[in-house]
VEXRODREN-42566 format. One record per residue (C-alpha): x, z, y. Coordinates in steps of 0.001 Angstrom, whole numbers, padded with zeros to 6 digits, always signed. Each point is the difference from the previous one (the first is absolute). Example, Ala and Ser with C-alpha at 12.3 -4.5 7.8 and 13.67 -1.06 7.14 Angstrom:
+012300+007800-004500 +001370-000660+003440 
//
This chain:
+000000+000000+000000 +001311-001251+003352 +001346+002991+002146 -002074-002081+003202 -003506+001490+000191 -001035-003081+001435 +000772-002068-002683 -002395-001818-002094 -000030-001895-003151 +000322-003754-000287 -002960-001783+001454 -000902-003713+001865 +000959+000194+003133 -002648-001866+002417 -000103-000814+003299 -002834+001079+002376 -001517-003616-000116 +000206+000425-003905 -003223+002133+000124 -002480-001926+001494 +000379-002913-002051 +000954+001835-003148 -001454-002774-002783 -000760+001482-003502 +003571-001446-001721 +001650+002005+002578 -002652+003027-000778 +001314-000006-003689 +003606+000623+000911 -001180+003364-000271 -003844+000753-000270 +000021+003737+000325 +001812+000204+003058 -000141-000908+003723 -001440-003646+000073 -003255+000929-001678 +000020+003237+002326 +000214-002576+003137 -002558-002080-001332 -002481+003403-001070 -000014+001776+003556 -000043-003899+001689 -003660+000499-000321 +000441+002807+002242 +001802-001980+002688 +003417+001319-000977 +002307-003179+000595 +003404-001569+001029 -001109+000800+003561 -001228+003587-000210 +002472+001195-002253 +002732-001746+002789 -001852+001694+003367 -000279+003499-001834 +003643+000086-000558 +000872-001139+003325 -001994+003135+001762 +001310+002280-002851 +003581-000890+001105 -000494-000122+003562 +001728+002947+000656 +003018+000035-002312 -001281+001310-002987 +002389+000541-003063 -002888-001306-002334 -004110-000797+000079 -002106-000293-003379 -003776-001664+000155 -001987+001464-003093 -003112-001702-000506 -002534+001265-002345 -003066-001350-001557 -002287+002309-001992 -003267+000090-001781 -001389+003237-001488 -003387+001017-002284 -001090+003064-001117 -002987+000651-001993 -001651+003605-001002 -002437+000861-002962 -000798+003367+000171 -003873+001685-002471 +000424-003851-001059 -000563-001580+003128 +002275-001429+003201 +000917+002409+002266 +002281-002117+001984 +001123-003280+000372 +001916-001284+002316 +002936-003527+001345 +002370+000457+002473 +002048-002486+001513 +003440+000645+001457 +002010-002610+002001 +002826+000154+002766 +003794+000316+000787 +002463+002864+000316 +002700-000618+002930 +003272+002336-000790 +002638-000353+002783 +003605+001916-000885 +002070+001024+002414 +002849+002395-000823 -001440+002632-001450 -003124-000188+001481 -003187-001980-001250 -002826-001350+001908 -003025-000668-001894 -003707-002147+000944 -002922-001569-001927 -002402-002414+000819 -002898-000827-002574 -000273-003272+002207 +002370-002720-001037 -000474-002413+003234 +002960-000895+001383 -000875+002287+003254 -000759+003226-002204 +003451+000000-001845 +001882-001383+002815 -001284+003344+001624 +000548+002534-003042 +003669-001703-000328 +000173+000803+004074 -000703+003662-000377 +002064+000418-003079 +002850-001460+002044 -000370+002602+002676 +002626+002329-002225 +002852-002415+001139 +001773-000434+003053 +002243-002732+000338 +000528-004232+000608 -002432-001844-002874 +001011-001454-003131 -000845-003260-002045 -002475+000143-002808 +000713-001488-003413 +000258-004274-000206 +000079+000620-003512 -001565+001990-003255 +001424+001554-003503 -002576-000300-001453 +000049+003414-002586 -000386-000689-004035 -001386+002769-002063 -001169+001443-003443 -003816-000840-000625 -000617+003247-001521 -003866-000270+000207 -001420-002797-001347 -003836-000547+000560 -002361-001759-003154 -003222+000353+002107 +000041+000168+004000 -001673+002896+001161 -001092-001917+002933 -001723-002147-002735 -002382+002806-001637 -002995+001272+001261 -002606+003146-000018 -001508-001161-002765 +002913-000193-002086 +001224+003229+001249 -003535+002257-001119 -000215-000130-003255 +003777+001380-000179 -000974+002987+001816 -002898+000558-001699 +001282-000007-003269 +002203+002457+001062 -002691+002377+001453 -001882-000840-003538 +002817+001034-002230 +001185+002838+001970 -003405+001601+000118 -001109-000424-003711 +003347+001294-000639 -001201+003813-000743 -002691+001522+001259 +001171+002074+002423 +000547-002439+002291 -002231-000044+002885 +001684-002236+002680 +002049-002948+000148 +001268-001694+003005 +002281-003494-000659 +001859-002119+002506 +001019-003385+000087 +002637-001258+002258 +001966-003384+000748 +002191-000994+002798 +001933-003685+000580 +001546-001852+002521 +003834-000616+001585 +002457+001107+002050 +002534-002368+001566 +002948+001740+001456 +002292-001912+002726 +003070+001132+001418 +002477-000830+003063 +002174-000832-002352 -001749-002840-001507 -000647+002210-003588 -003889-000998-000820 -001725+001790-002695 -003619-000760-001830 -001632+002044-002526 -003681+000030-001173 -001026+003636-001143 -003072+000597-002568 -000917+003689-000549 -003016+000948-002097 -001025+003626-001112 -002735+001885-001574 -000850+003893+000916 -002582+002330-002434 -001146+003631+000749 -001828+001981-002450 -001871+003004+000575 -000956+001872-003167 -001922+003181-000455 +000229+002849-002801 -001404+003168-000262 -000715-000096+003901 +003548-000643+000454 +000885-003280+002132 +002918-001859-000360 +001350-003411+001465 +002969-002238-000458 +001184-003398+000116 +002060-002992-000538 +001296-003508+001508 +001564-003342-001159 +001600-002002+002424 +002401-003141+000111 +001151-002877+001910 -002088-002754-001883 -002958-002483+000353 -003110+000987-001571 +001636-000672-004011 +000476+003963+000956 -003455+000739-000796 +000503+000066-003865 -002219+001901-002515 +002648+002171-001218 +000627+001098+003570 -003903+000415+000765 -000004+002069-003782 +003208+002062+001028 -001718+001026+003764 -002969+001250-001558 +001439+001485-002902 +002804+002017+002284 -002059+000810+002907 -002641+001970-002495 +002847+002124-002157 +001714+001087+003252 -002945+000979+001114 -001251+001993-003290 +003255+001698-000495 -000542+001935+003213 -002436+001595-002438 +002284+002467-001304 +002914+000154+002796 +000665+002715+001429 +002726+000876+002579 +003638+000985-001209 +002005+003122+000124 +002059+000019+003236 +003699+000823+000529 +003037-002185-000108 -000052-001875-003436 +001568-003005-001502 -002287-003374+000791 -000175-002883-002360 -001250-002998+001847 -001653-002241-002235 +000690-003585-000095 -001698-002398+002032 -002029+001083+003223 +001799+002905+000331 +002567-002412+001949 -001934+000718+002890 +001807+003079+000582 +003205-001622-000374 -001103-002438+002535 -001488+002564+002623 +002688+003016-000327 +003456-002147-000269 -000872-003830+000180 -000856+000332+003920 +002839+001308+000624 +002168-002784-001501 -001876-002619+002619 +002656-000649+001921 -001175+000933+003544 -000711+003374-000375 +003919-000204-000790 +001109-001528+002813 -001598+002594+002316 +001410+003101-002112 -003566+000851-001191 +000848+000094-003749 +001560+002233-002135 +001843-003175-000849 +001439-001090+003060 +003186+000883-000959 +000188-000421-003732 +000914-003407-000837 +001887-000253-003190 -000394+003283-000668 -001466+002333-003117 -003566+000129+000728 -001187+000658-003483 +001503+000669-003466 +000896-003281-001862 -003110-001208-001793 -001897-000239+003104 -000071-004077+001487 -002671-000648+002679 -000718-003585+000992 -002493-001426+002501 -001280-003216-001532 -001410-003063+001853 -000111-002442-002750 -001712+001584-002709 -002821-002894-000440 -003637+000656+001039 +000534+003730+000665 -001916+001390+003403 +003394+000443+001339 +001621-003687-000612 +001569-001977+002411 +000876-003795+000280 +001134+000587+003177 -000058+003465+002311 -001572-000258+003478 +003171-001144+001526 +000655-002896-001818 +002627+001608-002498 +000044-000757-003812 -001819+003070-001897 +002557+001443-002600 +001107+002772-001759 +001844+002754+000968 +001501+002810-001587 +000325+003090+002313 +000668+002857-002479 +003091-001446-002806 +000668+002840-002768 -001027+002614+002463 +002570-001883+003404 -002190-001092+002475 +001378-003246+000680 -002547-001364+003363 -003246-000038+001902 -002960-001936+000210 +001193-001849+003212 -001962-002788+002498 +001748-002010+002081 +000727+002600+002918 +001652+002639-002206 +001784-002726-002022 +001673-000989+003314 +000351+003370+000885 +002053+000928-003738 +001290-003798-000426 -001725-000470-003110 -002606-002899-000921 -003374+000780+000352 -001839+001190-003296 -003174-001832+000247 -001972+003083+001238 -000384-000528+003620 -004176+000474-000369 -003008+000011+002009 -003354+000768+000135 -001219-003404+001626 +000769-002217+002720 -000898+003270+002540 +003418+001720-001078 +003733+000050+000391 +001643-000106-003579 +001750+003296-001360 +001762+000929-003157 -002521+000517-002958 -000358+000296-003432 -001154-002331-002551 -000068+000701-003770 +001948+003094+000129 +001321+001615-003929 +002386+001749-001868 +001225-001835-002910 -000180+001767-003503 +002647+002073-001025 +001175+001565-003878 -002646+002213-000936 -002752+000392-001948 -002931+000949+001866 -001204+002634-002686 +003410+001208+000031 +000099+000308+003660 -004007+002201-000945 +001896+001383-002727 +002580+001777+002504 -002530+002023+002380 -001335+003325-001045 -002031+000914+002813 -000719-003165+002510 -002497-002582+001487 -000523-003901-001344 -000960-001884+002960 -002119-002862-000323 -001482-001661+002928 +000053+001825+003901 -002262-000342+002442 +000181+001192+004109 +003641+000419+000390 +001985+000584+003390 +003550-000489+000630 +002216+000738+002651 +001731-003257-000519 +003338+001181+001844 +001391+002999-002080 -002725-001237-002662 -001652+003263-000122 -003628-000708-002277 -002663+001342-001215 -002879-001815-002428 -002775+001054-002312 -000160-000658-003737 -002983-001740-000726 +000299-000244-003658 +002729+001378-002202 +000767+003030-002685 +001904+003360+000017 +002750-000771-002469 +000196+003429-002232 +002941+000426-002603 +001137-003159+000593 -003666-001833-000800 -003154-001549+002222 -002241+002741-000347 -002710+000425+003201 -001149-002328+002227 +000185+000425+003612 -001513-000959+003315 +000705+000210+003842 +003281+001528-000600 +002156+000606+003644 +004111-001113-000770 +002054+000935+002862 +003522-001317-000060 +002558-001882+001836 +000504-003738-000987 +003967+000170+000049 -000049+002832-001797 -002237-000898-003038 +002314-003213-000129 +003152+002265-000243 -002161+002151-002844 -001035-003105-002071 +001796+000959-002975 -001922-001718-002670 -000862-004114+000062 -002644-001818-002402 +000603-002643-001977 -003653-000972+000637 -000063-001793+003213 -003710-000728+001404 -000826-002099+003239 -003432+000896+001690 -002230-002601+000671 -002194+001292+002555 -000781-000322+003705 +002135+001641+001436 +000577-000126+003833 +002825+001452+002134 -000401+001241+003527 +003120-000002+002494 -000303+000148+003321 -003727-000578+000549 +000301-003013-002396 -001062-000606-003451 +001304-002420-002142 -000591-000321-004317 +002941+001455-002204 +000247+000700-003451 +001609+002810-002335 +001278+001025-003219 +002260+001938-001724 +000937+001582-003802 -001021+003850-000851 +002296+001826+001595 +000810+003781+000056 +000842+001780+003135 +001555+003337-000630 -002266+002507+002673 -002735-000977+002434 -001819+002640+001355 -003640-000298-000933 -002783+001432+002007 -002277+000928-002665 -001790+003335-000829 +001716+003503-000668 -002106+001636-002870 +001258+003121-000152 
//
């Protein structure tokens, strides 16, 4: 990997009068990339000329660099809840981001208009952060080349209600005639599609079309005149081939036994106690408590606990954290991040030495490192920063009974729910929903709504045991940063972390 964080891989290089006329040989140089993202948003008026006056005003006052991120995005939602819609719902999102670097400052405007005039004017204002004689725009265009790591059988922009009710209604059907103590069901379908075309003053273009689908259940069950409720989501960047009986049988099937086992949970023990997380969504507390604090940013201000720990011990040896953009059709996949780099993956945590950050383009030119593909945004309305995407440890030596085997007195965690995090010294605390005491070195009780309270550094230095049995979580899982929210992913293998303090019950 070139040391330049500007640098790019290989790509046709076109001249600015090489859009407008773009014919379809010239197209299939390389038809994931920039020439079909010119001729997408050219139904929006983005052309030669517009893309040539919003650089000019970007650079009018001696700006290091300007970006134009257009987006294009169409969302549906649809709600059954006592086996009838409850919601349903399209929204439409179009415009253009205008970043303007200068230094180490940023300046930052949006227009949903794409006239000429409107981004002219949002290229104006982001300008305003510079002070100095203007600079050229690009003549010419590299144009990027990427994975195509999410495929699409059937368009989503292709399928309508119709063909969407009957999946969540078999849902609700199966989910409620699943035991009898169900009383409520509540299912959610959701699709998004569209494009982003990312174009930078230093002729790099980027084009990526992103599908996401997902399905949400909630079951309410009643026993006894106890109530319980619980949950569970698919989600994935694909067309509407997503949709698949076995994942419409799975929903159902989960979202009713994680709701019936609340049955007989109770709340553990407290005291400090050894923790064994168990593979799979239990990754989100690897990404909340340490992964934030590997996004490079937070670094580069002094925030972390990491600032200062490059290529140092971290963890013990079996421990190797990577954050993932090319894992195909997972929520947090990326072609392409929202600056135009190439998603890939990166290791952060090697045998316990962590080895980098999650870095954009400003803290790669701040470190001199290449950009790791995770410069992310919300939409089109925000400045990119340094996010996850599928964030996991990888499986280590162990068995995972052997790793139950070893615990006489401790908690199994299985999934969390409402967790805070003090992402800076990665202070945390979360609630069990589901899990089991572990007694004499065996699952024994289940438990519910069980407070941990730990530090994220710290459990990572305590993580003496690693699974063989690595698990990735397919849900819908969404990461918020700075008033933004953009889809991630998770996993990781059952892992055993030596004392958490858990804020259970004292029965004395």
């Amino acid at each position: 990997m070139s040391s330049d964080p500007r640098q790019r891989p290989d790509g046709a290089t076109l001249t600015m009068s090489g859009f407008a006329g773009a014919t379809a040989s010239q197209a299939a140089l390389d038809p994931d990339a920039g020439l079909w993202g010119l001729a997408y948003f050219e139904r929006f008026g983005v052309n030669e000329a517009l893309l040539r006056a919003a650089f000019d005003r970007a650079l009018m006052h001696g700006a290091d660099w300007a970006e134009l991120f257009f987006e294009h995005r169409v969302s549906n939602s649809l709600g059954l809840e006592d086996g009838a819609v409850n919601r349903a719902y399209t929204s439409v999102s179009l415009g253009v981001g205008v970043r303007v670097v200068k230094g180490d400052q940023t300046g930052y405007a949006y227009t949903e208009e794409l006239s000429k005039e409107r981004v002219c004017e949002a290229a104006a204002t982001a300008a305003a952060v510079a002070n100095g004689p203007s600079r050229s725009g690009p003549t010419a265009f590299q144009v990027q080349k990427h994975l195509d790591l999410y495929q699409v059988k059937v368009p989503l922009s292709t399928v309508g209600v119709a063909q969407k009710m009957p999946i969540l209604s078999r849902i609700d059907a199966l989910a409620g005639a699943a035991d009898p103590r169900v009383t409520k069901v509540r299912v959610g379908y959701a699709d998004s599609y569209g494009a982003i075309l990312v174009v930078d003053s230093d002729g790099h273009l980027s084009f990526d079309r992103q599908p996401m689908s997902r399905l949400t259940v909630h079951c309410t069950a009643e026993q006894n005149g106890q109530r319980e409720s619980n949950g569970c989501n698919l989600a994935g960047r694909e067309g509407f081939e997503f949709f698949t009986d076995a994942r419409v049988e799975r929903i159902a099937k989960d979202a009713v036994e994680r709701t019936l086992f609340l049955f007989d949970a109770e709340t553990a023990p407290a005291g400090e106690m050894p923790v064994v997380l168990a593979a799979g969504s239990a990754g989100i507390l690897l990404h909340e408590a340490i992964g934030h604090g590997m996004e490079a940013d937070f670094n580069r201000k002094g925030v972390s606990v990491y600032s200062d720990k490059l290529n140092q011990v971290i963890a013990p040896k079996d421990v190797t954290i990577v954050d993932d953009g090319t894992r195909p059709f997972d929520r947090g996949a990326v072609n392409v991040d929202d600056e135009g780099n190439v998603g890939q993956r990166t290791t952060l945590v090697e045998d316990g030495v962590l080895r980098t950050y999650m870095h954009d383009r400003i803290s790669a030119l701040h470190y001199g490192v290449a950009p790791t593909g995770n410069g992310r945004r919300e939409s089109f309305r925000h400045p990119p920063v340094p996010r996850m995407r599928n964030t996991y440890m990888l499986p280590g030596p162990r068995d995972p009974q052997e790793i139950i085997a070893s615990v006489k007195r401790g908690v199994y965690a299985e999934t969390f729910t409402n967790g805070q995090v003090m992402i800076g010294a990665g202070d945390f605390t979360f609630y069990i929903k589901t899990g089991r005491l572990i007694e004499d070195g065996k699952l024994t009780r289940p438990i519910k709504d069980t407070n941990i309270i730990g530090n994220g550094p710290q459990c990572l230095e305590r993580t003496d045991m690693v699974g063989n049995d690595f698990a990735f979580d397919d849900g819908g899982w969404t990461c918020g940063k700075d008033g933004q929210s953009v889809p991630v992913s998770l996993g990781m293998p059952t892992v055993r972390v030596s004392a958490i303090t858990v804020g259970g019950v004292n029965k004395g």
